[in-house]
C-alpha positions as CSV (number, residue, x, y, z in Angstrom):
1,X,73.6,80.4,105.8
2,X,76.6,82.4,107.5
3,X,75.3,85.9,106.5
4,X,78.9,87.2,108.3
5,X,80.7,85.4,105.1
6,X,82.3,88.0,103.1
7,X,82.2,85.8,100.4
8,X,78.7,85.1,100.6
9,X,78.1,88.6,101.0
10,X,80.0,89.6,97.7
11,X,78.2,86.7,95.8
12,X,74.4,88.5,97.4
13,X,75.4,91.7,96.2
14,X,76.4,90.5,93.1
15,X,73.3,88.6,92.8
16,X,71.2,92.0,94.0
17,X,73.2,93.8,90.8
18,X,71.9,91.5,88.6
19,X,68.5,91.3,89.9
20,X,68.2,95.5,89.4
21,X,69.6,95.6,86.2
22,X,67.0,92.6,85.0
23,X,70.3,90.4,83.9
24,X,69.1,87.1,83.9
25,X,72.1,85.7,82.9
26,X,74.4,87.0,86.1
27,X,71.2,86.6,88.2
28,X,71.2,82.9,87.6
29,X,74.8,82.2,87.3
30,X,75.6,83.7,90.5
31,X,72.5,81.7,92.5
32,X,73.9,78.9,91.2
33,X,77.5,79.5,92.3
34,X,75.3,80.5,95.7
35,X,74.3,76.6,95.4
36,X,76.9,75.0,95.0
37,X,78.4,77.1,98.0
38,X,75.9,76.2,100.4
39,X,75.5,72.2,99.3
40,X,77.5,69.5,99.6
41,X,78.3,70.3,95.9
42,X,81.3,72.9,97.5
43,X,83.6,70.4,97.1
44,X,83.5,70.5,93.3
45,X,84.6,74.2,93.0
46,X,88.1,73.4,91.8
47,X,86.5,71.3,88.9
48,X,84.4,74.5,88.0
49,X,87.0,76.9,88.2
50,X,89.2,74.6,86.2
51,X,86.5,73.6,83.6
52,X,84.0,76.3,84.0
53,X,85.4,78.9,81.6
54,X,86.4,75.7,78.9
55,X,82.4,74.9,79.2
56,X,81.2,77.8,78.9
57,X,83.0,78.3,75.9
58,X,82.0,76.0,74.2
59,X,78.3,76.4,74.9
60,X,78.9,80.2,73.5
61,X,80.3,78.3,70.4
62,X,77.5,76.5,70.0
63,X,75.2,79.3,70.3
64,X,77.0,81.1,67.9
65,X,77.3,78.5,65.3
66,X,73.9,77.1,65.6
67,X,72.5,79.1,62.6
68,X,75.2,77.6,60.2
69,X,74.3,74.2,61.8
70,X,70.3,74.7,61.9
71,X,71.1,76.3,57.8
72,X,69.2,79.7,59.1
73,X,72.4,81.0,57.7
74,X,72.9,79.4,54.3
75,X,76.4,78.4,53.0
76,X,76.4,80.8,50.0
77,X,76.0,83.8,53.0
78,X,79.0,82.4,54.6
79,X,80.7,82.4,51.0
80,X,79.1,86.1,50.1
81,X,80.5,87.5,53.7
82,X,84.2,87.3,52.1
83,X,82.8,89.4,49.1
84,X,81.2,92.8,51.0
85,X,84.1,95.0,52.7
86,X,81.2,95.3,55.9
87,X,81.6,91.3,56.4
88,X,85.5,92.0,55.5
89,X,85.6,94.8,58.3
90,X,83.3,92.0,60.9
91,X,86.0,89.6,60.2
92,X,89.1,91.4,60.8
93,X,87.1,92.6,63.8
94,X,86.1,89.3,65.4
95,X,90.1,87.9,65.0
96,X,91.1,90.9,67.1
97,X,88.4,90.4,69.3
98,X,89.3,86.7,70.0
99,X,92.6,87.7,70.4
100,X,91.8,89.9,72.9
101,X,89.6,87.2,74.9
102,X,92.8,84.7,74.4
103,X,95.1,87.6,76.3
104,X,92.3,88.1,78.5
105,X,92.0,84.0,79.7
106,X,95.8,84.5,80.1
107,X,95.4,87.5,82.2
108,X,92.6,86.1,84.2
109,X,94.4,83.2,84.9
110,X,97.7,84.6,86.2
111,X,96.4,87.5,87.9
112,X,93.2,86.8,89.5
113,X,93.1,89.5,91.4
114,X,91.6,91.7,88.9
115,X,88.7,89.2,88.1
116,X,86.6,91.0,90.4
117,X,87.1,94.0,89.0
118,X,86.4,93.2,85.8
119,X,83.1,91.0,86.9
120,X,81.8,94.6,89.1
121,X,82.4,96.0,85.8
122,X,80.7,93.6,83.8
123,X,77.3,93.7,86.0
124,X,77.6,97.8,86.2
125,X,77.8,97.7,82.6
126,X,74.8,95.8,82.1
127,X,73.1,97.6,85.0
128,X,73.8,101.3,84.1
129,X,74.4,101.0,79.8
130,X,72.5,98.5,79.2
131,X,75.3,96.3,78.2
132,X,75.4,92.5,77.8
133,X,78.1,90.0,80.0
134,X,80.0,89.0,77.6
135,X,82.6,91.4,78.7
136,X,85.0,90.3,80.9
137,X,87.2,88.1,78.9
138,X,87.5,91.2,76.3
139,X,88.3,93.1,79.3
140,X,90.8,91.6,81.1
141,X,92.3,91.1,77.0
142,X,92.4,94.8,77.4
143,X,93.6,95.2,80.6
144,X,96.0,93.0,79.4
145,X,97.4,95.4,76.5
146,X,97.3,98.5,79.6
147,X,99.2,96.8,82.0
148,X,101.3,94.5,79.5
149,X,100.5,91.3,80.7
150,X,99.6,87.7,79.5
């Protein structure tokens, strides 16, 4: 390993960040980006920054509809959550939200410069508030609104 490689630098420090804050999730995804650096796997970095925020997607989908699927969350909850304004309110709220995410892929992907800011951001987040990385798309959708871009 070429410890003189900035990018190899950035993706340790990252990897330190997410070791301090106890972040698992940026811990692992970053020593596996680490791997496929290093490895003859480098050569299939286009296909996962192509296909890697489509993937991961849909493995958040999953997660998030697996108690409809499993029935842990029974189809007359579903039906009751149109019924109470709180489930109203958490609907209106997870449209804009995906919205935001939408704006931010857009932004991400014509500007991608600012996807290291917003990943810094993400891991100081989790490192100093106690957050959880699931920011960056709802920031950059942000950063999209500030600087008026999609």
């Amino acid at each position: 390993m070429n410890f003189s490689d900035p990018t190899l630098l950035i993706l340790l420090g990252l990897a330190a960040l997410g070791i301090l804050s106890h972040n698992n999730t940026v811990t692992v995804a970053i020593l596996v980006l680490l791997i496929i650096r290093l490895t003859p796997m480098e050569q299939y970095f286009p296909w996962v920054e192509k296909q890697g925020l489509t993937i991961g997607i849909i493995i958040l989908t999953i997660g998030v509809m697996a108690p409809i699927a499993s029935g842990t969350l029974s189809a007359s909850t579903v039906l009751h959550s149109f019924l109470h304004w709180k489930s109203l309110l958490a609907i209106v709220i997870g449209v804009a939200v995906s919205w935001l995410g939408g704006r931010g892929v857009s932004l991400m992907s014509s500007q991608p410069s600012v996807v290291a800011g917003l990943l810094v951001g993400t891991v100081l987040g989790v490192a100093l508030f106690r957050g959880v990385p699931v920011g960056p798309l709802i920031a950059a959708g942000l950063l999209s609104l500030l600087v008026g871009k999609t």
